[in-house]
C-alpha positions as CSV (number, residue, x, y, z in Angstrom):
1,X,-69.3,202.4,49.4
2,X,-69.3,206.4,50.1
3,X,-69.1,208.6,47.3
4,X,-65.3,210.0,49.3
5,X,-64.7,205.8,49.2
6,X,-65.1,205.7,45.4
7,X,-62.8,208.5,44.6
8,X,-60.3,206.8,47.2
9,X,-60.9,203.6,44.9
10,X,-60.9,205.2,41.5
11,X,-57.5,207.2,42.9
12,X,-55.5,204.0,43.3
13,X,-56.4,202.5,40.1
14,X,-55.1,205.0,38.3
15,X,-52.1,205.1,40.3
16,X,-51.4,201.6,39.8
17,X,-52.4,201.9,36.2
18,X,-49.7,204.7,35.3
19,X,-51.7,207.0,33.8
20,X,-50.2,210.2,32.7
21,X,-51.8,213.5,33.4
22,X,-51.6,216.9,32.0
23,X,-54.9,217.1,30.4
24,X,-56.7,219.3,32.9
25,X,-55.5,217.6,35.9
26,X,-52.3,217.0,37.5
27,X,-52.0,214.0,39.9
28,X,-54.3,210.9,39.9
29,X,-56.4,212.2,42.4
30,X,-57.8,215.0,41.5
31,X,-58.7,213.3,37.7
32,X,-60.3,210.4,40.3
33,X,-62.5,212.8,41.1
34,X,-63.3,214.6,37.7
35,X,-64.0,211.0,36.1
36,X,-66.5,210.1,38.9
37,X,-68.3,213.7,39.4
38,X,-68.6,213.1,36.1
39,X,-70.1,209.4,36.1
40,X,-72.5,210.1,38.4
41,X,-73.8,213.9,37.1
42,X,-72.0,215.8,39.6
43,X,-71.3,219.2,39.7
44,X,-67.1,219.0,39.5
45,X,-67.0,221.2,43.0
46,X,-69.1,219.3,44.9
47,X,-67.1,219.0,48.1
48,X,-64.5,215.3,48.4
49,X,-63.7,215.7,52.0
50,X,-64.5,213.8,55.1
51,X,-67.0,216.3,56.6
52,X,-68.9,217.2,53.8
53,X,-72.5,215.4,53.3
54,X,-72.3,214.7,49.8
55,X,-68.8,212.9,49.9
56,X,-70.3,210.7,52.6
57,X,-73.5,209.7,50.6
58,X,-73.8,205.9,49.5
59,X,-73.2,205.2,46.0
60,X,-75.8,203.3,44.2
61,X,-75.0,199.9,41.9
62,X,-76.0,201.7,38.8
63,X,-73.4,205.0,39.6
64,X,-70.8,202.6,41.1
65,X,-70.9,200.6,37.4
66,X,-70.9,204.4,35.5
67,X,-68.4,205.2,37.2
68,X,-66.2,201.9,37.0
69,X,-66.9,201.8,32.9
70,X,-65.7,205.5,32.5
71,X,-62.2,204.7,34.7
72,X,-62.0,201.7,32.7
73,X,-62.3,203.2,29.1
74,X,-59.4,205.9,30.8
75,X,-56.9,203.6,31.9
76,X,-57.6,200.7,28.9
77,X,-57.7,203.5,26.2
78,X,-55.0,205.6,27.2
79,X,-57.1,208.9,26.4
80,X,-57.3,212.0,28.2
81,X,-59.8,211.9,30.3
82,X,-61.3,215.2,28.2
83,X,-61.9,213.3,25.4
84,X,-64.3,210.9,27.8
85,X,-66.1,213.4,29.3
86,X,-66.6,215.6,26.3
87,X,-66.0,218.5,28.0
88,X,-62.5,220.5,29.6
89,X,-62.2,224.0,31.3
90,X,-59.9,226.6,31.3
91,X,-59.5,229.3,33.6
92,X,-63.3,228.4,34.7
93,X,-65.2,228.2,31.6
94,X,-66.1,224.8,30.1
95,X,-65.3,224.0,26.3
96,X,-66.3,221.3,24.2
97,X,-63.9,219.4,23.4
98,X,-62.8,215.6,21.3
99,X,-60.3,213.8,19.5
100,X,-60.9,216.4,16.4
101,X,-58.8,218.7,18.5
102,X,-55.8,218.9,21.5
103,X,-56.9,219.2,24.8
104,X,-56.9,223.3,25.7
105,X,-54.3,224.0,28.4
106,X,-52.5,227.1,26.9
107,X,-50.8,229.3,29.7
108,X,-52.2,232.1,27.8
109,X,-55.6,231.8,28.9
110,X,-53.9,232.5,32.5
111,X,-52.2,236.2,30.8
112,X,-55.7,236.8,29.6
113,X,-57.5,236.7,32.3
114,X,-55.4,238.3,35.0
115,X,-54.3,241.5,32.7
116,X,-51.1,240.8,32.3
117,X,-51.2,241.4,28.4
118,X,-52.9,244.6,29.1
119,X,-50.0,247.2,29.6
120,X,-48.9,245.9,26.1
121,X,-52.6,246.9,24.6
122,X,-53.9,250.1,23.5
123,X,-57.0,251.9,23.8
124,X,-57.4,251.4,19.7
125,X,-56.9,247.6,20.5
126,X,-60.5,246.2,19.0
127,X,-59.2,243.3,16.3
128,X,-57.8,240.7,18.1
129,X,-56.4,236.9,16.4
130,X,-56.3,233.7,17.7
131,X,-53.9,231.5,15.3
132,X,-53.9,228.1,15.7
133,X,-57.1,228.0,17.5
134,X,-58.2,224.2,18.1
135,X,-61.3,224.4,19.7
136,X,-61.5,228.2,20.1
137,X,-61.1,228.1,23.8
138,X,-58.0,230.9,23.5
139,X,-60.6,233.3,21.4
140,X,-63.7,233.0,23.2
141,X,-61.4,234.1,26.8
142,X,-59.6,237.0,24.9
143,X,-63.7,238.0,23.7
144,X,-65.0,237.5,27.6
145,X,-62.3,239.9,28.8
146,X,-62.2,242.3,26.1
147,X,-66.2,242.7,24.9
148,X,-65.4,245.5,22.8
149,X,-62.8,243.4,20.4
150,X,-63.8,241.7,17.6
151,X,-61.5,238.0,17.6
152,X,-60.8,236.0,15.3
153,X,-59.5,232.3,15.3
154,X,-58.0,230.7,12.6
155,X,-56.8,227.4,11.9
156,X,-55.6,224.6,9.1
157,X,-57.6,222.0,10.7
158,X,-61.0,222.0,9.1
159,X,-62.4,219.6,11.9
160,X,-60.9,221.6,14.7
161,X,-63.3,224.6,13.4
162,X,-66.4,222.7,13.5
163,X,-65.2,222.3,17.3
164,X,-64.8,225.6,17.6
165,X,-67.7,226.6,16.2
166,X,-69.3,224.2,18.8
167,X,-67.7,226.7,21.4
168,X,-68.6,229.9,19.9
169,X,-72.4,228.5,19.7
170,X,-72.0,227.5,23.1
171,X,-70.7,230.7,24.7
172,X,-73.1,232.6,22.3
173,X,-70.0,235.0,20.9
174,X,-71.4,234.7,17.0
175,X,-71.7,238.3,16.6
176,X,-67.8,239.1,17.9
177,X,-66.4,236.0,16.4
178,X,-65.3,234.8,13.1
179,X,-63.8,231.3,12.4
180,X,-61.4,231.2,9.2
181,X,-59.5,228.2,7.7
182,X,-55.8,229.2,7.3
183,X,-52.4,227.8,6.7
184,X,-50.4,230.0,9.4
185,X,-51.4,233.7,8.5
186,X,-52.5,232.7,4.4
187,X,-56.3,233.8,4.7
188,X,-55.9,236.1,7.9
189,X,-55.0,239.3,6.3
190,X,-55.1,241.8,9.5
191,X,-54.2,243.9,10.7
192,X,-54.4,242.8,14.1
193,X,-53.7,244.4,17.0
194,X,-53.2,241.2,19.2
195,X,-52.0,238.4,17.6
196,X,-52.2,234.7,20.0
197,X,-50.9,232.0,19.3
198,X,-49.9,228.8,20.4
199,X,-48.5,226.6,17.5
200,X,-47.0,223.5,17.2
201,X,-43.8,223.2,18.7
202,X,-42.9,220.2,20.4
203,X,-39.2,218.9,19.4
204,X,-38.5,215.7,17.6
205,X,-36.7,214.4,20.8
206,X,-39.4,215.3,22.9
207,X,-42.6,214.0,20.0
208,X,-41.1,210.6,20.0
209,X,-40.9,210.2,24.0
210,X,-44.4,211.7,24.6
211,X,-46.8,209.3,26.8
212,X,-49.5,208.0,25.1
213,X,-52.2,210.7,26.3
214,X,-50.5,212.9,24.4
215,X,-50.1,210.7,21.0
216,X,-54.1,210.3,21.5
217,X,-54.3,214.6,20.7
218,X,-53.8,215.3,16.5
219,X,-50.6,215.3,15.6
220,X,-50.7,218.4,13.3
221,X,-51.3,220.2,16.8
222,X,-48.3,219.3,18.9
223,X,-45.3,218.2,15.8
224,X,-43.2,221.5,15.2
225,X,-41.2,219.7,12.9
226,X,-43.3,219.0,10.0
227,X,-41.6,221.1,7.3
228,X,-38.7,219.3,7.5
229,X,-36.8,221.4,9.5
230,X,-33.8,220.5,11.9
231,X,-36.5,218.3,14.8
232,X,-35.7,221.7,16.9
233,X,-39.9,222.2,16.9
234,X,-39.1,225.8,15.3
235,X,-40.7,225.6,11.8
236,X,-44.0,227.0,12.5
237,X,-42.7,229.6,14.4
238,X,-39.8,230.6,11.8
239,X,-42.6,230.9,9.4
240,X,-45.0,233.3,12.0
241,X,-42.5,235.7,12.9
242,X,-41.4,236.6,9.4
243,X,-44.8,236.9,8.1
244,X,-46.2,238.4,11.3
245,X,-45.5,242.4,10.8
246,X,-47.2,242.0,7.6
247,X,-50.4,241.2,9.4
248,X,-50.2,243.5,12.3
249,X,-51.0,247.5,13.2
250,X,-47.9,249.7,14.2
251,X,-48.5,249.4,17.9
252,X,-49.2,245.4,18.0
253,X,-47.9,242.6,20.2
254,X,-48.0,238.5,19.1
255,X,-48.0,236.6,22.7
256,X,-46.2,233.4,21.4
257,X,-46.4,229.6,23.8
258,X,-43.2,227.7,23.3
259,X,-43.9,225.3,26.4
260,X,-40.6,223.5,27.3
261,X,-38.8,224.8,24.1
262,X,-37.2,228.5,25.0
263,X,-33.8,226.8,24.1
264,X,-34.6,226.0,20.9
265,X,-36.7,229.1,20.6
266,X,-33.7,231.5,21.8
267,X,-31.0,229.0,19.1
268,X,-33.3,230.0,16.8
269,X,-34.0,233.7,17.2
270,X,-30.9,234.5,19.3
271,X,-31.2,238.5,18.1
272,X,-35.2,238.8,18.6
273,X,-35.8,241.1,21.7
274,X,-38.8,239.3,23.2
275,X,-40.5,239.6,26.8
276,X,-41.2,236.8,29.1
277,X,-44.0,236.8,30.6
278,X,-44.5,235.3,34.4
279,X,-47.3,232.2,34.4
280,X,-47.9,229.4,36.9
281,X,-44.9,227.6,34.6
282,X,-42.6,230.4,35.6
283,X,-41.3,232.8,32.9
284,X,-39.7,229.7,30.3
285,X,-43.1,229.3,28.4
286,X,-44.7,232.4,27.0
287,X,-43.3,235.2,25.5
288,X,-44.6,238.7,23.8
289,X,-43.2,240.4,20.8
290,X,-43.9,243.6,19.7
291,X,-43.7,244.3,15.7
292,X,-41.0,247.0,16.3
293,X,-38.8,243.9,17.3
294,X,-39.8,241.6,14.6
295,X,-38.8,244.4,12.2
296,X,-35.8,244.7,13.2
């Protein structure tokens, strides 16, 4: 069996299997090919087609039963295939990541790095926070792109800051970086002149019909409905935008994910002038807010 035949192989079982996908990947092929690169000590671009030398390599016994163990453990377990491999990337750069924290997939990190939050920024912009940072990957892009801000990220989740910290050891960003336990904006006092974030907001419709990738990720991350609110996914971000100026310069912005929620979001804050900000979603997921608007 070729190393293209494998991926074929591994492909098929995971489309017979079900699997759902979402965690870095988006169809069963491509995490085919992420689990066995992986298995087998692959760089993740080596080249899968027909014509390319690698793909066409034989695969040994010993890779062939890697790789078969690793697929296995995916499709018994039901896990993202992140939490397997240790390791997920976003917008190029590779974080550590495991069950301590959600998988990173914020559309955020896509604003970050192709400028688009940067006609909202000043030239004063140096003190920038990352609430609700899991495994830091948000902070450590906004640090890459800006290297004369100093970022913070901030979380409740006392394990998903010794991730972080993994990540800010691994991208060697200790000397621009802080890491601060906090219950929303409690122990973050500002001000900020960027404030990211992307909470918990998944609806109690949409919690209980979630595949079981996603019930593998901490719950504290994804449930916007654990201060007993109405199950709209809204009560961590009522709490943030009324608390929000407090923490933030004159001329600050907050860039806010809501994923699949802006109907909720907009029921909720039906007088908040926001901006919606294009991604490769479309312009339903992310949205910036000055502190002008949140004042009013």
């Amino acid at each position: 069996m070729t190393l293209l035949e494998l991926v074929a192989h591994a492909t098929q079982q995971l489309t017979d299997a079900q699997v759902s996908f979402g965690h870095g990947t988006t169809n069963a092929r491509d995490e085919a090919a992420w689990l066995v690169l992986h298995a087998l000590g692959l760089p993740l671009d080596t080249p899968l087609n027909g014509e390319a030398s690698e793909a066409n390599r034989p695969v040994a016994p010993e890779e062939y039963a890697r790789a078969a163990t690793l697929l296995g453990a995916r499709i018994t377990t039901r896990k993202p295939a992140a939490y397997l491999t240790n390791e997920a990337w976003l917008q190029g750069v590779p974080f550590y990541v495991d069950e301590r924290v959600i998988v990173p997939r914020s559309l955020i990190a896509e604003l970050l790095v192709d400028g688009s939050i940067d006609y909202w920024l000043k030239e004063s912009t140096r003190r920038v926070l990352d609430l609700c940072t899991g495994n830091g990957s948000l902070a450590i892009l906004a640090a890459m792109v800006y290297p004369d801000v100093e970022v913070t990220g901030a979380d409740i989740s006392t394990d998903a800051l010794a991730v972080a910290r993994i990540n800010v050891d691994k991208h060697s960003l200790q000397d621009r970086m802080q890491l601060v336990e906090s219950d929303g904006l409690t122990a973050v006092p500002g001000p900020f002149d960027l404030i990211l974030c992307n909470p918990p907001y998944v609806n109690a419709q949409s919690m209980a019909a979630l595949p079981a990738e996603y019930k593998a990720e901490p719950f504290i991350a994804l449930d916007g409905n654990q201060s007993g609110g109405s199950g709209d996914g809204m009560d961590f971000v009522r709490t943030l935008l009324r608390q929000a100026p407090d923490h933030m310069a004159d001329d600050a912005v907050l860039v806010l994910e809501i994923g699949n929620e802006r109907d909720f979001f907009e029921a909720a804050f039906p007088a908040l002038e926001v901006v919606w900000l294009e991604t490769s979603a479309g312009e339903e997921q992310v949205l910036l807010v000055t502190k002008e608007a949140l004042l009013l």
